[in-house]
N, C-alpha and C positions, 0 to 999 in steps of 0.2 A: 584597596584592602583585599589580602587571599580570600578564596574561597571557603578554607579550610577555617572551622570554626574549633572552639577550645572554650569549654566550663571549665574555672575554678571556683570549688565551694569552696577553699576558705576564707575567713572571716578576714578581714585587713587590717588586723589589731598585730600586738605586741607577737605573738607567734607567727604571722603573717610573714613579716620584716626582718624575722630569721631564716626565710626558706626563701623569701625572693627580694632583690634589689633593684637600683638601678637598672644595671644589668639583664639581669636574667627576667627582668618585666621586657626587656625592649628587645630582647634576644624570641621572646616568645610572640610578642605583637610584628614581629618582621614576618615572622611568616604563618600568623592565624588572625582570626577575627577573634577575639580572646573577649570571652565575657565576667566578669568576676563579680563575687559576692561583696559587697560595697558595706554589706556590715561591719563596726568596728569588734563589734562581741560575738552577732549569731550567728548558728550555723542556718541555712536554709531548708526551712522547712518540706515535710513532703510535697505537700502543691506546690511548694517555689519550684523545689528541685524537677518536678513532673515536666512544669512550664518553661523553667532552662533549659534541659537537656534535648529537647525536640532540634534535630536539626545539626546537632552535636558530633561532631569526630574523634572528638580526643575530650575526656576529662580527666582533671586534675585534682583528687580528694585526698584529704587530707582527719588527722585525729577530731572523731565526733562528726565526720558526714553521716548522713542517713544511708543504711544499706542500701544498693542497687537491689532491691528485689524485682518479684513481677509486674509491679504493680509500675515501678520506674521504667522498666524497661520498654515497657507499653509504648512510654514517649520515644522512646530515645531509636528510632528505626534507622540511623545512620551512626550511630555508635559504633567504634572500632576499635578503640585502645582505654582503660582504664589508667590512671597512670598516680598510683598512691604512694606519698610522703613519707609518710610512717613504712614502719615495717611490715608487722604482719598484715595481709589484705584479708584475715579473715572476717572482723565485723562489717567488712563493708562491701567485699563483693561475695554475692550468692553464684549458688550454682547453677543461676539461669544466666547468670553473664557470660561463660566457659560453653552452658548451651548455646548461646548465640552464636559462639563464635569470635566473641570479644575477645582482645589479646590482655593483658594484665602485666605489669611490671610496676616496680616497688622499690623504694631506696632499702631494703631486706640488707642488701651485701655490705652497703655504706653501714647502717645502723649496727649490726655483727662485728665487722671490724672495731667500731669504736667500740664496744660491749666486751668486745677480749681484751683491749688494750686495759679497760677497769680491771677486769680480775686480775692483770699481772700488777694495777695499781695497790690494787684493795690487799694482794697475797704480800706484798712487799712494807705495804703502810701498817698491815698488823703483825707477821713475822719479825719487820723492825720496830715494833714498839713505837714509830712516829708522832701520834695524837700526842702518846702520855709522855712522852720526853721532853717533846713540844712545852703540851701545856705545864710541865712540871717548870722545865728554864725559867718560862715566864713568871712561874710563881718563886722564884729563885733560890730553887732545887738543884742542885747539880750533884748526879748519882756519887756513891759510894762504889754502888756495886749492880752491878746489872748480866739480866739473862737474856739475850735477843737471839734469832733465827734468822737466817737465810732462805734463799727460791733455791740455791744451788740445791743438784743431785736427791731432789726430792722424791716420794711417792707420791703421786695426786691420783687421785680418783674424776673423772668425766661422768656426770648423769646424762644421759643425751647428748647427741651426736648431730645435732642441725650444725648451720654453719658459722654460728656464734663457738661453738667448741671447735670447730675446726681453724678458726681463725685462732682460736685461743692454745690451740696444739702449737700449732704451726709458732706463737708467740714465744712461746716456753719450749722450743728448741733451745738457743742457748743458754740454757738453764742445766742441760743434759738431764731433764727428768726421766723415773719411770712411771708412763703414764696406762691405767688400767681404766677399761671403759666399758660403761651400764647402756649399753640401746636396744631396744627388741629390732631395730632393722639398721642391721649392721653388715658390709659385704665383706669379706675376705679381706677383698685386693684394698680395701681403707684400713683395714689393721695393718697391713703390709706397709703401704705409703705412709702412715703417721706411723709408724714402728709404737703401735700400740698393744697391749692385751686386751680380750676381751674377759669379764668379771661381772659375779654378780655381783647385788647392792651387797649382800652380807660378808663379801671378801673385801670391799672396796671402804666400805666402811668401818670393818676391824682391822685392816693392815697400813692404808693411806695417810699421810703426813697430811696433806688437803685436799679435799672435795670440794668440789665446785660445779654447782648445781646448772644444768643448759636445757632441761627436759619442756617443754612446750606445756601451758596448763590447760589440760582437757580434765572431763570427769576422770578419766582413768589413771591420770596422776594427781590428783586431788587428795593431798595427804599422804604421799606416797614417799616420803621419808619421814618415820613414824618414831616413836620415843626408843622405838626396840633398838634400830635402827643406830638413832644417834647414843645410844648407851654404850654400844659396840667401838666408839671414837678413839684408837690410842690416846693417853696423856700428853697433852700439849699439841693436840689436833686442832686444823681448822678447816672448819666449815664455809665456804661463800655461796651466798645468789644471788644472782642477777637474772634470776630467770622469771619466776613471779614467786609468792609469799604462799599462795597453797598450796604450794607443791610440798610444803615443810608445814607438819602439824607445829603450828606458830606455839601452842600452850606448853606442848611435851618438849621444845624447845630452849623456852622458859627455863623450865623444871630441871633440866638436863647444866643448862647452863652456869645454874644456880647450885649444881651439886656438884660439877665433876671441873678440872681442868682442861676444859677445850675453847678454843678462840672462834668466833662469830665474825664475818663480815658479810650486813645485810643491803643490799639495796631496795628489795622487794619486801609489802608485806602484806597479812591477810586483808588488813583494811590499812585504805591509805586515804589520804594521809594519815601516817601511824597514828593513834591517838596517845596523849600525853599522860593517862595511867598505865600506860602497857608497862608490865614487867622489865620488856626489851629497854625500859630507860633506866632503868638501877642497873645493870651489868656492866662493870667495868671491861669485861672480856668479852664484848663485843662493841663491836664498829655499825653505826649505823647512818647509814647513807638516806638522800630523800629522792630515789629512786630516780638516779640523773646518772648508771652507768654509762647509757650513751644513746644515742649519738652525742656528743659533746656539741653544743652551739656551734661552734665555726667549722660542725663537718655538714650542717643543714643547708648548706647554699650549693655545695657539691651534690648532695641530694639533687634538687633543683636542675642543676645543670644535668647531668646525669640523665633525671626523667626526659628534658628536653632533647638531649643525647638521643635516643630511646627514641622519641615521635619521629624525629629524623630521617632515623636509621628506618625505619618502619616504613615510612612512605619512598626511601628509596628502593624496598625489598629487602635489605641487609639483616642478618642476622642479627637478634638482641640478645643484647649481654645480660641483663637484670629481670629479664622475666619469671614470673612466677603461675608455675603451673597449676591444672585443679588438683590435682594428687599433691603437690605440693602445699598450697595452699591449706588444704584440709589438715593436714597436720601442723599448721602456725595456732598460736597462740589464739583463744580465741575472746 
């Protein structure tokens, strides 16, 4: 058996079996002592985690591990790579992990890609009326007369600028959009390379055919597209997010929806799962997802390989492709 030992906290239930298989179990036990969480539900608790982690080289965390704080890291004096499932690593590594020294990498890039592929899903499924044509056929409706939209030669508006909107730029190239974008930290030479403008929110949201919301939810953007905001919406606009549900005053949203002609496509919301009085269920003119823009199931084992990729590449000295920095990290989602 290697020397090289490997925590995995998660749980070996139904989410387990979408990030690792046959495969990618046997691809990791070749060359570690590989320990795993033999729960089929729990995550491991802090003293589990204290008493696993002693001894440890590489962990493998996943949605709902216990942060790495001080108090873990205590144990962990051989610790070298964090290596997490999900995307943002904000709830679960602290900034004592980055002081240590600890390296950090993240299925972030996988999860983004699949995240843009939704909004070109979500822009296309409501601009063509898809749901309600759908479900009209079946009720055996077949139009008279109809008004539908295309993605071609559009205005879109971008909230934020991580790499879930850059993947989503980069999608809707042929589209020929013009695309205007909301970041406080934006360089030149990326307006340049995505032949983008930069815009405030109050241009982007009175001029824009769709917005599409990518802004990371910290306190600072907690409501940060507000009733004034979306009242400003040309006629026959829409709105998407996949970013998270507070970033969008969820009530003023409502209220907005319910009075004016503009299209909604949600995947995120204040409280999820959404609850079944909320307003957002009476609107015909919006689309509501149950927050599964992405990664889509069969991009989670890529994930997997990926991070394994990563430890690899790590113990040979090579350069990682997926790592995520502390500056970086502080601005994911948290």
């Amino acid at each position: 058996m290697p020397n090289l030992k490997v925590l995995v906290t998660m749980p070996k239930g139904a989410v387990f079996h979408t990030f690792f298989n046959e495969e990618t179990v046997r691809e990791l036990e070749q060359f570690a002592d590989v320990t795993w969480n033999e729960s089929l539900t729990e995550q491991l608790t802090k003293e589990e985690l204290c008493a696993k982690i002693r001894d440890v080289d590489f962990v493998i965390t996943g949605w709902g591990t216990r942060p790495l704080d001080e108090e873990v890291l205590r144990h962990a004096g051989k610790l070298r790579m964090v290596a997490h499932t999900g995307g943002s690593v904000n709830p679960y590594v602290t900034d004592a992990v980055y002081e240590r020294g600890i390296r950090v990498v993240s299925g972030n890039n996988v999860f983004a890609e699949s995240v843009a592929e939704s909004v070109i899903a979500y822009a296309l499924a409501s601009l063509r009326d898809i749901p309600k044509f759908s479900h009209d056929l079946k009720q055996g409706i077949w139009p008279r007369g109809y008004s539908n939209k295309g993605l071609l030669d559009k205005k879109i508006g971008i909230i934020g600028f991580g790499m879930i909107a850059r993947y989503t730029v980069d999608m809707l190239k042929p589209f020929r959009p013009e695309i205007k974008v909301y970041s406080k930290q934006l360089a030149r030479e990326e307006l340049e390379r995505y032949r983008m403008e930069e815009a405030s929110l109050e241009e982007i949201f009175s001029i824009c055919d769709i917005v599409s919301i990518h802004a990371a939810s910290t306190p600072e953007t907690y409501h940060m597209i507000t009733e004034e905001l979306l009242n400003r919406m040309p006629d026959g606009s829409l709105l998407i997010n996949t970013a998270r549900g507070a970033i969008i005053d969820e009530q003023a949203l409502c209220r907005v929806l319910a009075n004016r002609n503009i299209r909604a496509v949600l995947d995120v919301y204040e409280v999820e799962p959404l609850p079944q009085d909320s307003p957002l269920m009476e609107r015909d003119n919006a689309i509501l997802m149950p927050h599964m823009g992405g990664p889509t199931v069969d991009r989670r084992l890529i994930v997997t390989k990926q991070l394994i990729g990563e430890m690899k590449r790590f113990l040979k000295g090579e350069p990682l492709i997926c790592e995520i920095s502390q500056e970086y990290a502080c601005k994911m989602t948290r």
